[in-house]
Every structure is written in structure tokens, then in C-alpha cells.
Biotite code that builds the C-alpha atoms (Angstrom):
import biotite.structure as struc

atoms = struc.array([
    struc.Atom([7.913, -31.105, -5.538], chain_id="A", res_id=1, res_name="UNK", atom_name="CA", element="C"),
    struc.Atom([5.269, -28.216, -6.042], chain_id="A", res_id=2, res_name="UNK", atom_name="CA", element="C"),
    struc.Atom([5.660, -25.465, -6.006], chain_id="A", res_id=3, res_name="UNK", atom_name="CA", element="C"),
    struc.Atom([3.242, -24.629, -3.186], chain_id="A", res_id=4, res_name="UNK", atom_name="CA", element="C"),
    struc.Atom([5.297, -26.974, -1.046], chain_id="A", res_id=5, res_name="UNK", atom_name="CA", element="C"),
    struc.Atom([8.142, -24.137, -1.010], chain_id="A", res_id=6, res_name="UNK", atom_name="CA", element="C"),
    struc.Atom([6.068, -21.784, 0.122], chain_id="A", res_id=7, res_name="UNK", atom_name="CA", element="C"),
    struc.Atom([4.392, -23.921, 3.350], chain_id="A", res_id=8, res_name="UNK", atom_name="CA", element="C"),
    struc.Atom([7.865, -24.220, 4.136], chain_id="A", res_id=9, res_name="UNK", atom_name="CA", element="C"),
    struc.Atom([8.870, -20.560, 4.423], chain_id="A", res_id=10, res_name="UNK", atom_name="CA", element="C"),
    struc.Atom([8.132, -19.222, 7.799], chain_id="A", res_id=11, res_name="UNK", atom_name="CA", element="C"),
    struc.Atom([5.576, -16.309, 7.967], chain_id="A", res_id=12, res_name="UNK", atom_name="CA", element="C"),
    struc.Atom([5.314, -16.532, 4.218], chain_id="A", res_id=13, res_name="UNK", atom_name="CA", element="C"),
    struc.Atom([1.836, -14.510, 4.741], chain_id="A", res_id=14, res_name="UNK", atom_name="CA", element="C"),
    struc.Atom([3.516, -11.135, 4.950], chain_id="A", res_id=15, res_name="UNK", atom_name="CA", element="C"),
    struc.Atom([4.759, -10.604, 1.338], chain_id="A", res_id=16, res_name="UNK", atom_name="CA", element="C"),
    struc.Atom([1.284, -10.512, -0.229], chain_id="A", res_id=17, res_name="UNK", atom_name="CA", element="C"),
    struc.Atom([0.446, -7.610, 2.727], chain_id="A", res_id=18, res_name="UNK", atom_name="CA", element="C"),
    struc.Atom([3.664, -6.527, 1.482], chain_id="A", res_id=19, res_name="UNK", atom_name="CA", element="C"),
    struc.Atom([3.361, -6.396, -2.309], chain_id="A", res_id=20, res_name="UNK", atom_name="CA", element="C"),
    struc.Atom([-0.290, -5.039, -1.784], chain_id="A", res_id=21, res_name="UNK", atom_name="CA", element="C"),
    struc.Atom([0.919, -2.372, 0.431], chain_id="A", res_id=22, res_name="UNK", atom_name="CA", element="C"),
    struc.Atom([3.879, -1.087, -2.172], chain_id="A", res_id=23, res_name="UNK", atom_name="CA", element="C"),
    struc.Atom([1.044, -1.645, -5.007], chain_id="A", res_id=24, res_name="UNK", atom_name="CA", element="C"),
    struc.Atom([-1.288, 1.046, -3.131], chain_id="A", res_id=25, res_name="UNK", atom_name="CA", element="C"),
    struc.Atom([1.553, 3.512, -2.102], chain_id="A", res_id=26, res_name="UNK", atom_name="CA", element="C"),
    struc.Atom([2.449, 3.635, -5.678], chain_id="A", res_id=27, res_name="UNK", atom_name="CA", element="C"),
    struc.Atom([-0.588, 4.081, -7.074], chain_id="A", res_id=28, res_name="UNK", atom_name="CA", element="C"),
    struc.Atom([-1.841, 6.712, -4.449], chain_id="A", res_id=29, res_name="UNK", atom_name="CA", element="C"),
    struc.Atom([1.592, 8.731, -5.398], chain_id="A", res_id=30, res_name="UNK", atom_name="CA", element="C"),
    struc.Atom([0.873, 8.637, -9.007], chain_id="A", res_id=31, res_name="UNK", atom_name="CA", element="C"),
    struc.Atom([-2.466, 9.860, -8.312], chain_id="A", res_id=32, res_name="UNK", atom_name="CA", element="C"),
    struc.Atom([-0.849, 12.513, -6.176], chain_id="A", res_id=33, res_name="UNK", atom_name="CA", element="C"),
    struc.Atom([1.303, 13.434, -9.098], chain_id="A", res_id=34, res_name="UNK", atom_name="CA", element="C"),
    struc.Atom([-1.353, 13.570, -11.494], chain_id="A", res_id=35, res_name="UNK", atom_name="CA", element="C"),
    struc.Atom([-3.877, 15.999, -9.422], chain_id="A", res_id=36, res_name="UNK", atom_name="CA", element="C"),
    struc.Atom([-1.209, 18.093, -7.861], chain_id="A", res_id=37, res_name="UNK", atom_name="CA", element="C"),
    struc.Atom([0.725, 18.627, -10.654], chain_id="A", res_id=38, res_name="UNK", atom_name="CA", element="C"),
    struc.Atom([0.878, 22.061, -12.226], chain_id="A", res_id=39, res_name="UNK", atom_name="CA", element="C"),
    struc.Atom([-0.640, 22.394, -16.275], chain_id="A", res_id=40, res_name="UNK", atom_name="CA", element="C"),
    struc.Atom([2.332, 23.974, -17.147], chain_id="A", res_id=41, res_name="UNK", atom_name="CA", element="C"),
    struc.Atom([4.374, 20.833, -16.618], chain_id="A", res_id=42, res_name="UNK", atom_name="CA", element="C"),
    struc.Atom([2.102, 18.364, -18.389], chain_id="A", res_id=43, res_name="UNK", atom_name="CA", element="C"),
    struc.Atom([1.380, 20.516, -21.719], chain_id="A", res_id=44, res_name="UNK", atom_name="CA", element="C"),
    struc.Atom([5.184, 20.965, -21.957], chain_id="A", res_id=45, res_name="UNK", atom_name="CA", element="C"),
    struc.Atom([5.665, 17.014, -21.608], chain_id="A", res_id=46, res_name="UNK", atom_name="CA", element="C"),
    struc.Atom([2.797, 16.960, -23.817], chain_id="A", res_id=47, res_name="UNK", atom_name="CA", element="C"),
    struc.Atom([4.543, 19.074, -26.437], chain_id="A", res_id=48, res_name="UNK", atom_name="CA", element="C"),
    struc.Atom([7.751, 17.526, -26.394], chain_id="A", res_id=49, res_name="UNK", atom_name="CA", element="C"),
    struc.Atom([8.128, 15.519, -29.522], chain_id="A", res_id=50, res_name="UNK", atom_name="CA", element="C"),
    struc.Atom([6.461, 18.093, -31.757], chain_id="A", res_id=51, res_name="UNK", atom_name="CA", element="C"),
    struc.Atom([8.882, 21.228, -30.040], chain_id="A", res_id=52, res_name="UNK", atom_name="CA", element="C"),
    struc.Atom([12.374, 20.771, -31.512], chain_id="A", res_id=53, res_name="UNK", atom_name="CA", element="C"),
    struc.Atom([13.738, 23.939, -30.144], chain_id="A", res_id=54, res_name="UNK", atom_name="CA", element="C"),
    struc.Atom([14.018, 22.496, -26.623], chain_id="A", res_id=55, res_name="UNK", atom_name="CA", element="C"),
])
């Protein structure tokens, strides 16, 4: 049996791509977010974490 076959047979088997697309969007609108809104201070000390051996 395909494997399209399984999926006819699930009912309302349209709502996980609207699903997946949704939690694909969210994501990347809260990494944008995080990148934009986040302070300079923050990112040059992640930036400068593998050469700083003090902290």
C-alpha cells in the first residue's frame, strides 16, 4: 500500500501542513524578534566566549 493511501485515510489530514507552516512562521518570527531586539551587549559576549577563558 502507498504511502499516500494512509494519508486519504486520516480524517481532516489537511490541518497538519496549516499546522507545521504555522509553528515554522512563529519560530522564525521569534528568532527574528530575538535577533533585532536583542541588546549588543549580549551578542558580543556570546561572541567572545570561546576566546574569554576567565568566564
Amino acid at each position: 500500500m502507498k504511502f499516500i493511501n494512509y494519508l486519504e485515510s486520516i480524517t481532516d489530514v489537511g490541518i497538519y501542513p496549516l499546522i507545521s507552516l504555522l509553528i515554522f512562521f512563529l519560530f522564525f518570527v521569534g528568532v527574528t524578534w530575538f535577533v533585532f531586539g536583542g541588546k549588543k551587549e549580549y551578542f558580543d559576549n556570546a561572541a567572545n566566549l570561546p576566546i574569554n577563558e576567565k568566564d
